[in-house]
C-alpha positions in Angstrom: 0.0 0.0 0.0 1.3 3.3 -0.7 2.6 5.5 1.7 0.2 8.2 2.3 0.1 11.8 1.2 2.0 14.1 3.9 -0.1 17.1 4.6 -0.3 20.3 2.9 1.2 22.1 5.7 3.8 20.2 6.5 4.8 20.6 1.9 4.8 24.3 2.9 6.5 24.8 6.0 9.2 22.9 4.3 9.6 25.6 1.6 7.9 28.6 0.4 7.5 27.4 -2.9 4.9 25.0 -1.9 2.8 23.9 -4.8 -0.4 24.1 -2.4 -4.1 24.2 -4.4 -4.3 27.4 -5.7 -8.3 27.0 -5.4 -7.8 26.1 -2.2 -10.3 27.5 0.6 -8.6 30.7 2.3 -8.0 30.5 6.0 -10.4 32.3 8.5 -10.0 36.4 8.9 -6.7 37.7 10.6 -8.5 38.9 13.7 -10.2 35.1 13.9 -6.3 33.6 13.8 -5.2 31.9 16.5 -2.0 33.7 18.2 1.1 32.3 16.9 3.3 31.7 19.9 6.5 33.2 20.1 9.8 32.8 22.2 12.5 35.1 23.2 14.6 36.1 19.7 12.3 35.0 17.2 9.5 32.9 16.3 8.8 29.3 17.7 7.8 26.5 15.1 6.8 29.6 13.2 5.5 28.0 9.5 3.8 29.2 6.3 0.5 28.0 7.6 0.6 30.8 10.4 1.3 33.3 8.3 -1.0 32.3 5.5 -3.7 32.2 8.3 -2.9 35.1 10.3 -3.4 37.2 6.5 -6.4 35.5 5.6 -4.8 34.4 2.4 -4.0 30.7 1.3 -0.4 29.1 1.5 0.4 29.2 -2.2 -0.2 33.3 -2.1 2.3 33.8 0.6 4.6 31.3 -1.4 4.1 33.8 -4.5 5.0 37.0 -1.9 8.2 35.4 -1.9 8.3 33.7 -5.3 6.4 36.1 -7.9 5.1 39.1 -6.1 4.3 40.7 -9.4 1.5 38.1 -9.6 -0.2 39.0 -6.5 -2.7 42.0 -6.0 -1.8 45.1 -4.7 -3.4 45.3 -1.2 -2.7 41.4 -0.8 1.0 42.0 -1.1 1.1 44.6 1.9 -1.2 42.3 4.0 1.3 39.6 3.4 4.4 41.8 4.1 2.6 43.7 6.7 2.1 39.6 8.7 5.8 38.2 7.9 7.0 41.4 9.6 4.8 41.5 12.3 5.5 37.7 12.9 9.3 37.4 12.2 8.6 35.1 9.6 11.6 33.7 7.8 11.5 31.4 4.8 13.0 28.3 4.5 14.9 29.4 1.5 17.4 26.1 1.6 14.6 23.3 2.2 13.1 25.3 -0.9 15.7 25.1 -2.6 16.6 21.7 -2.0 12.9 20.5 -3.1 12.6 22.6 -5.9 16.1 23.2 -7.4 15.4 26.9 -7.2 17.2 29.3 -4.9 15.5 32.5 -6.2 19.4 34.0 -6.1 21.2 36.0 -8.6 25.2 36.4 -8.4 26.6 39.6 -9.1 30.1 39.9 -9.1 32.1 43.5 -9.8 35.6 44.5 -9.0 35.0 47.0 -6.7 32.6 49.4 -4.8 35.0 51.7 -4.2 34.0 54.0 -6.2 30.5 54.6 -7.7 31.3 53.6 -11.3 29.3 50.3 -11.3 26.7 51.7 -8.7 23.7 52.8 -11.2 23.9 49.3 -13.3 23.8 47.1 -10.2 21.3 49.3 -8.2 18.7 49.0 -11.2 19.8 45.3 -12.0 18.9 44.3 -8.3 15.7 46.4 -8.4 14.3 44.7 -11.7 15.3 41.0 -10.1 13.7 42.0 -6.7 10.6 42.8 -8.3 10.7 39.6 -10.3 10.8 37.8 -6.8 14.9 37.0 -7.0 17.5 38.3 -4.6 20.9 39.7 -5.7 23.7 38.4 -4.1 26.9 40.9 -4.7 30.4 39.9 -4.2 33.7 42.3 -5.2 36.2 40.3 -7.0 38.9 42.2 -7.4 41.1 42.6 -10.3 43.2 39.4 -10.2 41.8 36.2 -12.4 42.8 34.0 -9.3 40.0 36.1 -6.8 37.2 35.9 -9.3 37.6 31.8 -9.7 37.8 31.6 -6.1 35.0 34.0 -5.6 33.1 31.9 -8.5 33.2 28.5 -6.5 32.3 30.2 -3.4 28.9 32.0 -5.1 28.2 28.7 -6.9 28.0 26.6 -4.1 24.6 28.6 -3.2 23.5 27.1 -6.2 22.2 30.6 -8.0 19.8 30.9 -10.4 21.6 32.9 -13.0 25.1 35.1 -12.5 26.2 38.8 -14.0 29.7 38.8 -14.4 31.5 42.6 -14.8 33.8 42.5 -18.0 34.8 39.4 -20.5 38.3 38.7 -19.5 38.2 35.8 -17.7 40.4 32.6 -17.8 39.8 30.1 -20.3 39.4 27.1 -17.2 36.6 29.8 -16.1 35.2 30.3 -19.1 34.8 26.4 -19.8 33.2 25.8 -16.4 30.8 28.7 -16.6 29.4 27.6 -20.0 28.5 24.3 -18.3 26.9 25.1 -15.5 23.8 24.8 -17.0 22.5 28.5 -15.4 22.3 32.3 -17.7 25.3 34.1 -17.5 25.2 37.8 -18.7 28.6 39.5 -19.1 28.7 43.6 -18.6 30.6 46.7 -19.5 32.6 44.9 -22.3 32.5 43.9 -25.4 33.9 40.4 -27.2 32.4 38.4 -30.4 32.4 34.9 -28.4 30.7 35.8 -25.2 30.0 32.7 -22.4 26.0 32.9 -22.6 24.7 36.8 -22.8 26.8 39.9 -23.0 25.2 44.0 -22.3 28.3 46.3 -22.7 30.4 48.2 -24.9 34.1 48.3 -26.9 37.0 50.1 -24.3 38.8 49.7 -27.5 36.7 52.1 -29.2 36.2 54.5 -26.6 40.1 54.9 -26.8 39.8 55.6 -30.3 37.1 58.1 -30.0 38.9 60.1 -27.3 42.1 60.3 -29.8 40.3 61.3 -32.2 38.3 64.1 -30.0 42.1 65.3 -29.4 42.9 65.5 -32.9 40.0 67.7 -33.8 41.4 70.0 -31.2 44.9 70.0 -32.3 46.5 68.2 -30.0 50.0 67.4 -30.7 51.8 66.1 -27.3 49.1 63.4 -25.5 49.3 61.7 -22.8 47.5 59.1 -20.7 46.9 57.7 -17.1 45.4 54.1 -16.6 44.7 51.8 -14.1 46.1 48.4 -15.8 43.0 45.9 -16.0 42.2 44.3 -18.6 38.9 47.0 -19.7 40.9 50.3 -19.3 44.1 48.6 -21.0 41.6 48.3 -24.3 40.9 51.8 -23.5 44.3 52.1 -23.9 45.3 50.3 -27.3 42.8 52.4 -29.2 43.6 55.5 -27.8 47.6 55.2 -28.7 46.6 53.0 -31.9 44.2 55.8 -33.0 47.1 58.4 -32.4 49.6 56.3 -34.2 47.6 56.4 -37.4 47.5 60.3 -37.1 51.5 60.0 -36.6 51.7 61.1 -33.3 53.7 58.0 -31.4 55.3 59.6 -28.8 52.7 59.4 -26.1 53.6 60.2 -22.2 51.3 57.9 -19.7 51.6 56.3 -16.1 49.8 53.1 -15.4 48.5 52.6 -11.8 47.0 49.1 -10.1 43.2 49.8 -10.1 41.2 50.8 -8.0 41.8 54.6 -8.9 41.5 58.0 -6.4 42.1 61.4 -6.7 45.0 61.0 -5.1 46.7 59.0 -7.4 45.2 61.1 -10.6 46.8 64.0 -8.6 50.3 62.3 -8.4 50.1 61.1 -12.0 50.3 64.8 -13.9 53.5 65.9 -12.9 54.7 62.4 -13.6 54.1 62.9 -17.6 55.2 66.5 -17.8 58.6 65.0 -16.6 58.1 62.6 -19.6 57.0 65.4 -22.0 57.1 68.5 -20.5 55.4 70.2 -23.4 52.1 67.7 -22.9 49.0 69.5 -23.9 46.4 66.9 -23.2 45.6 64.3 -20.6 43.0 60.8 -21.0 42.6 59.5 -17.9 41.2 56.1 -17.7 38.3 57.1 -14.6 36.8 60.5 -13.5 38.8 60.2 -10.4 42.2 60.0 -12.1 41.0 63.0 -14.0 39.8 65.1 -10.9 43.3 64.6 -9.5 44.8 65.5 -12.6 42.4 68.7 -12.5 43.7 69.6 -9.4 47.9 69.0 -10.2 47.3 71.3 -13.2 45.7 74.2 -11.3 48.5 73.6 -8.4 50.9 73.7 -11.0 49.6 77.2 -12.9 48.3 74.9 -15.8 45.7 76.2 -17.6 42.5 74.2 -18.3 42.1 73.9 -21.0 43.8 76.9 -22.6 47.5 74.7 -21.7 46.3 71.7 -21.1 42.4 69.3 -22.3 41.7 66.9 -19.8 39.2 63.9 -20.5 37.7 61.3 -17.9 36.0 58.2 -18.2 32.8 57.4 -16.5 30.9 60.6 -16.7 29.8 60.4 -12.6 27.7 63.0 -11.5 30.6 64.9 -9.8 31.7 65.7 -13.7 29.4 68.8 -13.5 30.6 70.1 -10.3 34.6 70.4 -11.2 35.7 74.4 -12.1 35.8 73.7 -15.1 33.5 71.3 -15.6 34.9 67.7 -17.3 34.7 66.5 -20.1 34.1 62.6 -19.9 32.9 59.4 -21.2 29.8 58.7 -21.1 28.2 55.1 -20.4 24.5 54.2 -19.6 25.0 52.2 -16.5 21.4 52.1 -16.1 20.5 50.4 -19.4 23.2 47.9 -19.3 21.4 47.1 -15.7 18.0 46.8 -16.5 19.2 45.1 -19.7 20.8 42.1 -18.0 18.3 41.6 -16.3 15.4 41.2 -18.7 18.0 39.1 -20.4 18.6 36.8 -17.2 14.8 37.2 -16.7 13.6 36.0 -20.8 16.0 32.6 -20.3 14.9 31.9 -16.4 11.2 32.2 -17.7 12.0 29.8 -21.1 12.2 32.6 -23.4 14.8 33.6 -25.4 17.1 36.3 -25.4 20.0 38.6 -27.3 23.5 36.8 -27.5 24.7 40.4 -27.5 23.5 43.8 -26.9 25.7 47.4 -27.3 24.3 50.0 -25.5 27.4 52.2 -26.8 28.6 55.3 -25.6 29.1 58.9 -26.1 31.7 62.3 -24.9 30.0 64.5 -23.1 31.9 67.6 -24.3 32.8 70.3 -21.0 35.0 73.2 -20.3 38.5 70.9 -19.9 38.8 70.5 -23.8 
């Protein structure tokens, strides 16, 4: 004889993505609940049940609070919410996961938050995901090849759903292992023809050219350049001196610094390349904060910007506006490439299918410094 059917209760408690009858009667009113008893630090025995009946909603809705929140109406939602607060309620996320095979987590990994240069792409790609009933997990990698596989195994372990990775350079063990996982991987702020699963970015390599060629239709005659030395802003880079090169300008001053970049180190840079050319009569520096520093060397110096001296940035933050004079600097959307990678992670997790590759591009806002 079969074993007999555990009880609904006992499927949800287990996990909150309890496939409970949908047309299933809803428990009595909240005021009507029984109280749910509690003990000093948290809720005792506390399961889905308790919070389904003390909201006067079935299981499977508080499952889909947690699950797909965008299916659920309006003022059931905050009744829901308003209970699990109230209550202390915490869901079983691993049983879940254990019994369903999904962890309703999203990796996303970036080198740093040091600065704010990534903050607009992640802040709208966790918005869009949280909406969609996922949670974004965000680890900082680094710069080395070594951190990011180390980091990799650790985030993979907590068996996520789907993983945004911040540029394509990655080693080719990596690479291999991440296009079997069997899980979406979107790649960001880069650009490459053979992408692991999904790539939103754009070409460092042309950026570099474009800045050269911004110089050039200003005259300039004695560049120079200050990088960090990752792989992205070393593209940046090769098309800025390869650009130059072509116009036969080939002796080009620069300093290279480990990322992440500061003021501080823009600000030591600049009198760095006037020792290499002391005639230099425009700067590109690989991040607005190499170029604020560099701002501030030339105006310590008696510089003028940018009657002596252009001065272009990368990154376009908001601070751009508020330099005397205002910078001139790259421009990217981080919010597009954002909300991009995650419709993209959201069209494969649902069955759909989605853009191998997408280039949101990028433009120079033109300012005072050239």
């Amino acid at each position: 004889m079969p074993n007999p059917k555990p009880p609904a209760a006992a499927d949800a408690d287990a996990d909150v993505h309890a496939d409970a009858d949908a047309d299933a009667p809803q428990a009595s009113a909240p005021e009507a609940a029984a109280p749910v008893k509690r003990m000093r630090g948290g809720p005792k025995g506390l399961r889905i049940t308790d919070v389904a009946a003390q909201a006067g909603v079935a299981p499977i809705t508080v499952s889909r609070v947690f699950n797909s929140p965008q299916t659920v109406a309006p003022e059931t939602l905050e009744r829901v919410r308003q209970v699990v607060q109230r209550l202390g309620y915490v869901p079983n996320r691993l049983a879940g996961g254990l019994s369903s095979s999904r962890s309703r987590l999203i990796a996303a990994i970036v080198p740093t938050i040091a600065h704010s240069l990534f903050s607009e792409t992640i802040q709208v790609f966790s918005e869009t995901m949280s909406r969609a009933g996922y949670q974004v997990l965000l680890a900082l990698s680094g710069y080395s090849d070594s951190s990011e596989e180390a980091l990799l195994d650790a985030v993979l372990s907590r068996r996520p759903e789907g993983v945004l990775l911040t540029g394509v350079a990655h080693t080719e063990s990596l690479r291999e292992r991440l296009a079997n996982v069997g899980i979406p991987i979107v790649e960001t702020w880069d650009m490459t023809d053979q992408p692991i699963d999904m790539l939103v970015g754009f070409s460092h390599y042309k950026i570099g050219v474009a800045v050269a060629e911004h110089f050039l239709q200003r005259n300039v005659r004695k560049p120079g350049l200050v990088s960090a030395n990752d792989e992205r802003a070393l593209a940046r880079r090769g098309g800025f001196r390869e650009r130059l090169a072509r116009a036969g300008i080939h002796d080009i001053a620069e300093v290279l610094v480990a990322p992440p970049s500061s003021v501080a180190v823009g600000k030591a840079a600049l009198p760095r390349l006037i020792e290499q050319s002391p005639d230099i009569d425009a700067v590109f520096c690989g991040s607005d904060l190499l170029a604020i520093g560099a701002l501030s060397a030339a105006r310590q110096l008696g510089i003028g910007v940018p009657s002596q001296m252009s001065i272009c940035g990368f990154g376009d933050l908001e601070f751009a506006t508020e330099t005397s004079p205002q910078l001139t600097s790259v421009h990217v959307d981080g919010t597009r490439i954002g909300l991009t990678a995650a419709r993209c992670l959201l069209d494969r997790l649902a069955g759909a299918g989605s853009s191998k590759v997408t280039d949101v591009g990028f433009n120079i806002v033109e300012r005072a410094t050239t």
